[in-house]
C-alpha positions, -999 to 999 in steps of 0.1 A, spaced: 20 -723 268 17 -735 233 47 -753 208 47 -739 173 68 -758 144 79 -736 116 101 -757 97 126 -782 114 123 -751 143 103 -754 178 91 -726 195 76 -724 233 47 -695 230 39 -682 268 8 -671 273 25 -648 304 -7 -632 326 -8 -596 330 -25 -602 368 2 -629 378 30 -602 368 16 -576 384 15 -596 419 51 -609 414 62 -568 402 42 -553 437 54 -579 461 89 -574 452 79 -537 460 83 -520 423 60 -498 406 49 -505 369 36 -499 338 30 -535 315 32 -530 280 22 -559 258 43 -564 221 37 -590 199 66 -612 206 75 -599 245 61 -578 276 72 -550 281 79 -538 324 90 -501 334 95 -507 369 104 -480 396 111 -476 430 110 -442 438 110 -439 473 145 -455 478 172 -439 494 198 -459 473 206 -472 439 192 -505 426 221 -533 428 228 -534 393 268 -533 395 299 -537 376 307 -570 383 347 -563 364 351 -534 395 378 -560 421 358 -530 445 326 -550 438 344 -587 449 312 -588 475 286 -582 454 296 -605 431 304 -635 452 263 -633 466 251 -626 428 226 -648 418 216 -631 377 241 -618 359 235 -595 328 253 -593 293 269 -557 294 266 -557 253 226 -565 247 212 -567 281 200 -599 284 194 -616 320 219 -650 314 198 -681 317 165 -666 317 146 -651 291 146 -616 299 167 -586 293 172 -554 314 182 -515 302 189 -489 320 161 -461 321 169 -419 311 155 -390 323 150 -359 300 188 -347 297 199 -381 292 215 -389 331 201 -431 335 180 -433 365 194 -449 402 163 -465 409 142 -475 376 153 -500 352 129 -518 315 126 -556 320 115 -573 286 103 -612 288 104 -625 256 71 -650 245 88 -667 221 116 -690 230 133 -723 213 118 -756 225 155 -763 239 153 -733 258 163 -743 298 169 -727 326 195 -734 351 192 -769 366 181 -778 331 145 -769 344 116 -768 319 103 -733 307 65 -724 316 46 -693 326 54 -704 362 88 -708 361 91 -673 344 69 -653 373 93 -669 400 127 -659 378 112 -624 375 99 -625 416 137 -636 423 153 -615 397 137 -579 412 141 -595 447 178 -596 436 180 -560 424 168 -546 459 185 -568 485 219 -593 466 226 -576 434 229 -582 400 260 -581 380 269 -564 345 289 -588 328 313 -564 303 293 -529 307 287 -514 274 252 -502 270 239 -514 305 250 -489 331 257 -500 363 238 -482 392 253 -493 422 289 -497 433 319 -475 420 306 -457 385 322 -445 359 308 -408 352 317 -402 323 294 -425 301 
């Protein structure tokens, strides 16, 4: 991890390894592909083989009260960002445009302020960011994750709406 100063701003560089992702990605059970941008990394992740959708849910729907009561992440319906961490989720499309059950995009961002904390006002590393993500997919198989005002993150899991 590196700081950079550009002005009166901080910023928190992670140097995020492609090996230490890929353990936390297989051990939560997901397949991937890692694509590296300047400023973030990139994860398609899949789970092909399951029988049921991943627990990305509406957390609005009363019918998912349950589901939100064990949720651990929540996600901004609006741009898809993971509250408190520094990742965002979208939903993935096949060829006629239908969003896939069981495959979602994950983007970590690289660059992120120097005030930048996560819950429990812990301090941001590389670490820290490869046991989020190892919790986060953890959370989409087995607890759930909540949309938080679903605009352009579909839920998966729960009551739907079908005509979006």
């Amino acid at each position: 991890m590196q700081v950079v100063q550009a002005g009166d701003h901080k910023f928190l560089l992670l140097e995020l390894d492609h090996e230490l992702v890929s353990n936390a990605v297989k051990q939560a059970g997901f397949e991937f592909r890692i694509d590296e941008l300047s400023r973030s990394l990139s994860l398609d992740l899949a789970v092909p083989d399951r029988k049921t959708p991943l627990l990305l849910f509406d957390a609005a729907d009363p019918a998912n009260l349950g589901w939100f009561s064990r949720c651990q992440f929540y996600v901004d319906g609006r741009s898809g960002a993971v509250l408190q961490t520094p990742m965002a989720l979208s939903n993935v499309k096949d060829r006629s445009g239908r969003v896939l059950p069981y495959a979602i995009r994950v983007q970590i961002s690289k660059e992120l302020p120097s005030t930048f904390r996560l819950p429990g006002k812990q301090p941001m590393s590389e670490q820290t960011v490869y046991s989020v993500l190892f919790n986060f997919l953890n959370a989409l198989l087995n607890t759930g994750v909540g949309v938080c005002g679903a605009v352009s993150i579909r839920p998966l899991a729960g009551r739907t709406d079908a005509k979006r």
